[in-house]
Residue frames relative to the residue before (quaternion, step in Angstrom):
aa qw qx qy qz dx dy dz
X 1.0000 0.0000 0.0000 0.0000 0.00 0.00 0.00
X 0.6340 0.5371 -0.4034 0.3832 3.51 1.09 -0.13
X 0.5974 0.6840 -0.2303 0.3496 2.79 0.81 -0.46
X 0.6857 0.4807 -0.1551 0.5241 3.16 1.54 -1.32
X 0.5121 0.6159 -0.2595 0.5395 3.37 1.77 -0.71
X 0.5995 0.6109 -0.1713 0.4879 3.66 0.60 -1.14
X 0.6211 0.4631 -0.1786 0.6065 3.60 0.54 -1.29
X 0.7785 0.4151 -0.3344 0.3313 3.38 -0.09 -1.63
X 0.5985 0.6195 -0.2458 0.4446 3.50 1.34 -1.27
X 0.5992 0.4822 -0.3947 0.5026 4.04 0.76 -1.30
X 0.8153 0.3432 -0.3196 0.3396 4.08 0.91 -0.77
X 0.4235 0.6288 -0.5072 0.4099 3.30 1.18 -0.11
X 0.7447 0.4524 -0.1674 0.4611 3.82 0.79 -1.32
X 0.6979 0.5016 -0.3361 0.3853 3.42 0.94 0.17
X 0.6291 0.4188 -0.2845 0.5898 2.84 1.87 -0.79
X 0.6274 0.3876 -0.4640 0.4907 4.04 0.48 -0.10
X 0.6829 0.3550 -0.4679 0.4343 3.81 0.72 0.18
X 0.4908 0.6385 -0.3425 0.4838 3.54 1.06 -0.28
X 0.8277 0.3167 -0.2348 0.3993 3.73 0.97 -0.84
X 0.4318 0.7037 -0.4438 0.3485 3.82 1.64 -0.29
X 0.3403 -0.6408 0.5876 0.3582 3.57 -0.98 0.58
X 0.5605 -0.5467 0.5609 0.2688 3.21 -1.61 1.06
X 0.3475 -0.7164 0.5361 0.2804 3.43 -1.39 0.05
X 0.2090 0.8585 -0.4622 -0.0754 3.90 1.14 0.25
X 0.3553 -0.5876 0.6474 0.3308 4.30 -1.32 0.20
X 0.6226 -0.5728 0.4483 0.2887 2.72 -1.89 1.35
X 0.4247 -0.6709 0.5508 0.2571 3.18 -1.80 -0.25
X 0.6041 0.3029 -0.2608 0.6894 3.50 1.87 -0.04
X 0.3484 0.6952 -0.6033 -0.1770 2.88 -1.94 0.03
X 0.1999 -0.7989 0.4949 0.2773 3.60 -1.08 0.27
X 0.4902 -0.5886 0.6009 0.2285 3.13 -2.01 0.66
X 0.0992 0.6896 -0.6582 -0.2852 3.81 -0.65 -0.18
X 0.1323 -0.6653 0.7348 -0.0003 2.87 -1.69 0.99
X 0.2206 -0.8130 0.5379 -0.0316 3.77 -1.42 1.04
X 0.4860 0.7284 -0.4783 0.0668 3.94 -0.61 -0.11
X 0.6992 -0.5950 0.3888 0.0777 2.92 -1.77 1.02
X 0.0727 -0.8747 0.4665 0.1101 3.62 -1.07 1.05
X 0.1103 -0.9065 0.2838 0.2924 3.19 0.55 1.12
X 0.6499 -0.6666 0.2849 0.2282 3.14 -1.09 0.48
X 0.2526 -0.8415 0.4755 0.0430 3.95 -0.38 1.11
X 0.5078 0.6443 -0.5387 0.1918 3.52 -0.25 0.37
X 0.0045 0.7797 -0.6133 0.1262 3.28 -1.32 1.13
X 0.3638 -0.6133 0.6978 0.0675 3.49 -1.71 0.57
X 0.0834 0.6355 -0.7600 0.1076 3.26 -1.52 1.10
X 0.0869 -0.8199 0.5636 -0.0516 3.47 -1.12 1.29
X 0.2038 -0.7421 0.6382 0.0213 3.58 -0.02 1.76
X 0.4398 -0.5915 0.6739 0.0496 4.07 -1.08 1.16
X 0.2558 -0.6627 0.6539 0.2604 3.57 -0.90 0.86
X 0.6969 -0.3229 0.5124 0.3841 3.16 -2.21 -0.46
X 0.6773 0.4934 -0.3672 0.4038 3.52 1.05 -1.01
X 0.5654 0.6856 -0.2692 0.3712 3.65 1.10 -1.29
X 0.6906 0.4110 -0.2231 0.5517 3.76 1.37 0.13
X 0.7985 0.1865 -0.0698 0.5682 3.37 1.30 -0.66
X 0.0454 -0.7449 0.6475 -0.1542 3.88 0.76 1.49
X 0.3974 -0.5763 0.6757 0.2310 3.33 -1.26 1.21
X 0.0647 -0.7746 0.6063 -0.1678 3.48 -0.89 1.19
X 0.5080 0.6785 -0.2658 0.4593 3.62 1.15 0.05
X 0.7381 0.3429 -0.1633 0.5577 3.97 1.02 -1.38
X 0.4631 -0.6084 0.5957 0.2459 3.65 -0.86 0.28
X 0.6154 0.6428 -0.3547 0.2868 3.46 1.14 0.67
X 0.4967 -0.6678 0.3768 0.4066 3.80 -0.59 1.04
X 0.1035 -0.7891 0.5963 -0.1048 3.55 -0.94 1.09
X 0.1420 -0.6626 0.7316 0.0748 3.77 -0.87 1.42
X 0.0182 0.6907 -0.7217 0.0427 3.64 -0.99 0.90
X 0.3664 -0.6304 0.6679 0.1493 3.74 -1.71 0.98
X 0.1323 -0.8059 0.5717 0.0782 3.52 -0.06 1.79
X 0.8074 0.0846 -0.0211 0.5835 4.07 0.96 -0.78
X 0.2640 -0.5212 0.7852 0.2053 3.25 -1.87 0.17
X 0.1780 -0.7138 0.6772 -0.0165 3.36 -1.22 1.43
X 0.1114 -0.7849 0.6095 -0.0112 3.56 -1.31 0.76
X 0.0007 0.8720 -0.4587 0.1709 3.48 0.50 1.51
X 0.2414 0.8451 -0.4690 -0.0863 3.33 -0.34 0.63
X 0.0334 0.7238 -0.6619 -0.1921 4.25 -0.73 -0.30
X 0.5119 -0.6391 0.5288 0.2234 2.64 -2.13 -0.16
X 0.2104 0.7266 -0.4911 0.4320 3.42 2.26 -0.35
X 0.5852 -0.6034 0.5371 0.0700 3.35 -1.70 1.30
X 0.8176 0.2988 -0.0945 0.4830 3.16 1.24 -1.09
X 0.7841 -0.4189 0.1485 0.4332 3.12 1.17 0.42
X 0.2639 -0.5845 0.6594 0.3923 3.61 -1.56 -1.33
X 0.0916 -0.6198 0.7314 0.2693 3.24 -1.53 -0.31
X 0.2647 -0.7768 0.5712 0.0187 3.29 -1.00 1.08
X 0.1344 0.8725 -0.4646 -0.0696 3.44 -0.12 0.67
X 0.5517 -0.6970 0.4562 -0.0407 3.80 -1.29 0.75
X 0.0265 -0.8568 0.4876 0.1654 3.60 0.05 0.85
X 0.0567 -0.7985 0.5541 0.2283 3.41 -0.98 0.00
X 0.1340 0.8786 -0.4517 0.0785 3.27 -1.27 -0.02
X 0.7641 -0.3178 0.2222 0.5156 4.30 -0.14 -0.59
X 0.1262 -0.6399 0.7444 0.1430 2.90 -1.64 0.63
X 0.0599 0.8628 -0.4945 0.0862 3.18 -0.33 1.25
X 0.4473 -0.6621 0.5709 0.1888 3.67 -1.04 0.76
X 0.5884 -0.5663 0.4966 0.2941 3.75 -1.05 0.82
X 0.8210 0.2649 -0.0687 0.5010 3.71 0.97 -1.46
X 0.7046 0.4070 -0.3249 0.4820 3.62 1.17 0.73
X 0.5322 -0.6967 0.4169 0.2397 3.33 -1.08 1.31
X 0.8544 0.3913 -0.0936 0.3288 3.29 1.51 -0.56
X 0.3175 -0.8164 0.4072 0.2583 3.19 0.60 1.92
X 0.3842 -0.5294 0.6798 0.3317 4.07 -1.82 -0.42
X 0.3471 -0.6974 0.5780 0.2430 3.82 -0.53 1.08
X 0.1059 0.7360 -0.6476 -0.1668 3.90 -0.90 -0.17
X 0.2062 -0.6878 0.6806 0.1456 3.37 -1.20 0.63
X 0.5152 -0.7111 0.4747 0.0595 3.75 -1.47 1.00
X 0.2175 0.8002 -0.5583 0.0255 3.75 -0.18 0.20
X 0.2388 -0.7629 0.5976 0.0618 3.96 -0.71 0.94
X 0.0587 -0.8288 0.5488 -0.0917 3.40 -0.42 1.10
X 0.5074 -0.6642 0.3465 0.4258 3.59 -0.84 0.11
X 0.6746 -0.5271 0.2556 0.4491 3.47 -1.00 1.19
X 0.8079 0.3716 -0.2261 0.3976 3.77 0.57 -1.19
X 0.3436 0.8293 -0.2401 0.3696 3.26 1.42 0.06
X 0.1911 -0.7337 0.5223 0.3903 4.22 -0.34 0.82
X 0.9127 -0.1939 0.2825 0.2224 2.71 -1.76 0.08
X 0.4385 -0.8062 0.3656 0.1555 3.62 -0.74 0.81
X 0.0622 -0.7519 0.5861 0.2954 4.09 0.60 0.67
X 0.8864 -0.2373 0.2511 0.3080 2.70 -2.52 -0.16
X 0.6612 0.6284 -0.1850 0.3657 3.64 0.90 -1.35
X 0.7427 0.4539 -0.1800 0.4582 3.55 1.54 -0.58
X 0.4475 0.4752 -0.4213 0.6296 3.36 1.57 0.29
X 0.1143 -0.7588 0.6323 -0.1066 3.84 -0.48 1.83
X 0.6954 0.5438 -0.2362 0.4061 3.49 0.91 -1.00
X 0.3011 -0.7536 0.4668 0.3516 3.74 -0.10 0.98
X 0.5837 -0.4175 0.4502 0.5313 4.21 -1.29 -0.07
X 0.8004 0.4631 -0.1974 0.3254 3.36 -1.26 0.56
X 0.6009 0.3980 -0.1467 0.6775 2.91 1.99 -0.40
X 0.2404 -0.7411 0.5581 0.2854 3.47 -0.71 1.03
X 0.5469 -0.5871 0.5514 0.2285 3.29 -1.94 0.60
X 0.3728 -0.5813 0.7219 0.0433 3.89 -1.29 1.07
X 0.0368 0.7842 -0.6020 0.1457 3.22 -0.73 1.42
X 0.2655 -0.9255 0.2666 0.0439 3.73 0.25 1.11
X 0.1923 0.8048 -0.5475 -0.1248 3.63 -0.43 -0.45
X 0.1526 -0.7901 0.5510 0.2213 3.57 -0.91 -0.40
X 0.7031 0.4689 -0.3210 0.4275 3.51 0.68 1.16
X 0.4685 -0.6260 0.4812 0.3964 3.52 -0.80 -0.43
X 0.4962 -0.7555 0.4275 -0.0161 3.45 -0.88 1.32
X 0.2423 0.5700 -0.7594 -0.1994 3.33 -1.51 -0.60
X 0.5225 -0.6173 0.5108 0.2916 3.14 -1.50 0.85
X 0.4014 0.4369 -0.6840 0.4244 4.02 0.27 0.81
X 0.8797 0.2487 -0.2097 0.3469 3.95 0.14 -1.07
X 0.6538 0.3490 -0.3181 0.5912 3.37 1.56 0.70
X 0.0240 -0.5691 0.7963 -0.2035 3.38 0.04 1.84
X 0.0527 0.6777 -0.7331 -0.0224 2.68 -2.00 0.71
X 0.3268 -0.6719 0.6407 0.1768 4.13 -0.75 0.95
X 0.2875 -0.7875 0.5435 -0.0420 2.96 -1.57 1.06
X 0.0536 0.8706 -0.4891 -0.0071 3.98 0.70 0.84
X 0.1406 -0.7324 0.6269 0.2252 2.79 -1.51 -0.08
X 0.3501 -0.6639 0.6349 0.1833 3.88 -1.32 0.47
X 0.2910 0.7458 -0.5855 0.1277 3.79 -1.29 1.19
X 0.1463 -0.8465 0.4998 0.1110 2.97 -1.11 0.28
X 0.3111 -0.7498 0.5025 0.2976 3.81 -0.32 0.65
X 0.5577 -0.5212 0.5385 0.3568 2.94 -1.39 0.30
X 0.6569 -0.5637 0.4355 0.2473 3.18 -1.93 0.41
X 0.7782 0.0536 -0.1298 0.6121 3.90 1.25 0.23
X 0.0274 0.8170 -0.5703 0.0806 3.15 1.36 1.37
X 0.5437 -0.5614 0.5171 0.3490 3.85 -1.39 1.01
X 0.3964 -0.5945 0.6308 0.3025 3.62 -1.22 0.87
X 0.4162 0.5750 -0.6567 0.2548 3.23 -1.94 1.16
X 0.5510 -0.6971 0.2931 0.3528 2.94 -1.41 -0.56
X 0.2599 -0.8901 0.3524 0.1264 3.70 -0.21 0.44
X 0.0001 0.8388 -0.5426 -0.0443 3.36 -0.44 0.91
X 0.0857 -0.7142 0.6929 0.0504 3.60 -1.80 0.01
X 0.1654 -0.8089 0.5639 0.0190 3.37 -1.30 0.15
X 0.0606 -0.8630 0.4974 -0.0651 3.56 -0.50 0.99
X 0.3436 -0.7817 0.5189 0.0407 2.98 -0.60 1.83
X 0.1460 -0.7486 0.6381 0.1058 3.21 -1.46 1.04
X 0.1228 0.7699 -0.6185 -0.0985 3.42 -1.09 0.35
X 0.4487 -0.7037 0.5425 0.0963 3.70 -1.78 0.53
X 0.1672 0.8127 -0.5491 0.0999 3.68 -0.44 0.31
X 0.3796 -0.6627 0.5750 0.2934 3.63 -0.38 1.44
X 0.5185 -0.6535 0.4982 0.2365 3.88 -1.53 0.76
């Protein structure tokens, strides 16, 4: 009977070690990890010498470079920059000076009559489709006007808003 006892006993202990869950370590795992790029885009607007002193006197169309802009982001897709246009006008004269706006690349000649698309009063959309720095993304700002043929003597001002918005 010991024997049979013995035996019975070697299976009792094989099967209760046979049923314990194993402890075993994975063979994957993941970490999450997260952070944040903040976002950089700006506008600086440097007035020429001309942009104070606009021949206003001849009745003659006139493209003048009023600023150098320096615009830069880090947005992949770019900015749109956009430009208002509109009057030089005189306190004591009924008859404002339209200007239209055209942004061109800094290294870029001069804009003719044909490249001002955007009537006065209407602001100008100025595009890109990348990220920048503002060393390799000068850009000149002009404007196109004519006075009138018995424009009232004075002085005449205007002002042209710029704004920036990553796309």
């Amino acid at each position: 009977m010991k024997l049979h006892f013995a035996l019975a006993s070697a299976l009792v202990f094989g099967a209760t070690a046979a049923f314990v869950p194993a402890a075993f370590a994975g063979t994957t795992a993941t970490v999450p990890i997260s952070g944040t790029v903040t976002s950089t885009l700006n506008i600086s607007a440097f007035a020429t010498t001309e942009a104070s002193s606009l021949d206003l006197s001849t009745p003659n169309e006139a493209i003048v470079k009023v600023a150098d802009l320096a615009i830069d982001t880090n947005n992949s897709t770019g900015y749109t920059l956009t430009a208002s246009s509109g009057n030089l006008s005189n306190p004591d004269s009924a008859t404002p000076i339209s200007y239209q706006v055209k942004v061109i690349d800094g290294t870029a000649s001069a804009p003719v009559t044909g490249d001002f698309t955007v009537a006065s009063g209407t602001d100008l959309s100025y595009g890109t489709s990348g990220a920048n720095a503002s060393s390799t993304n000068g850009k000149s700002l002009y404007i196109k006007y004519t006075p009138a043929g018995l424009q009232d003597p004075g002085a005449y001002n205007g002002t042209i808003n710029l704004s920036v918005a990553d796309n």
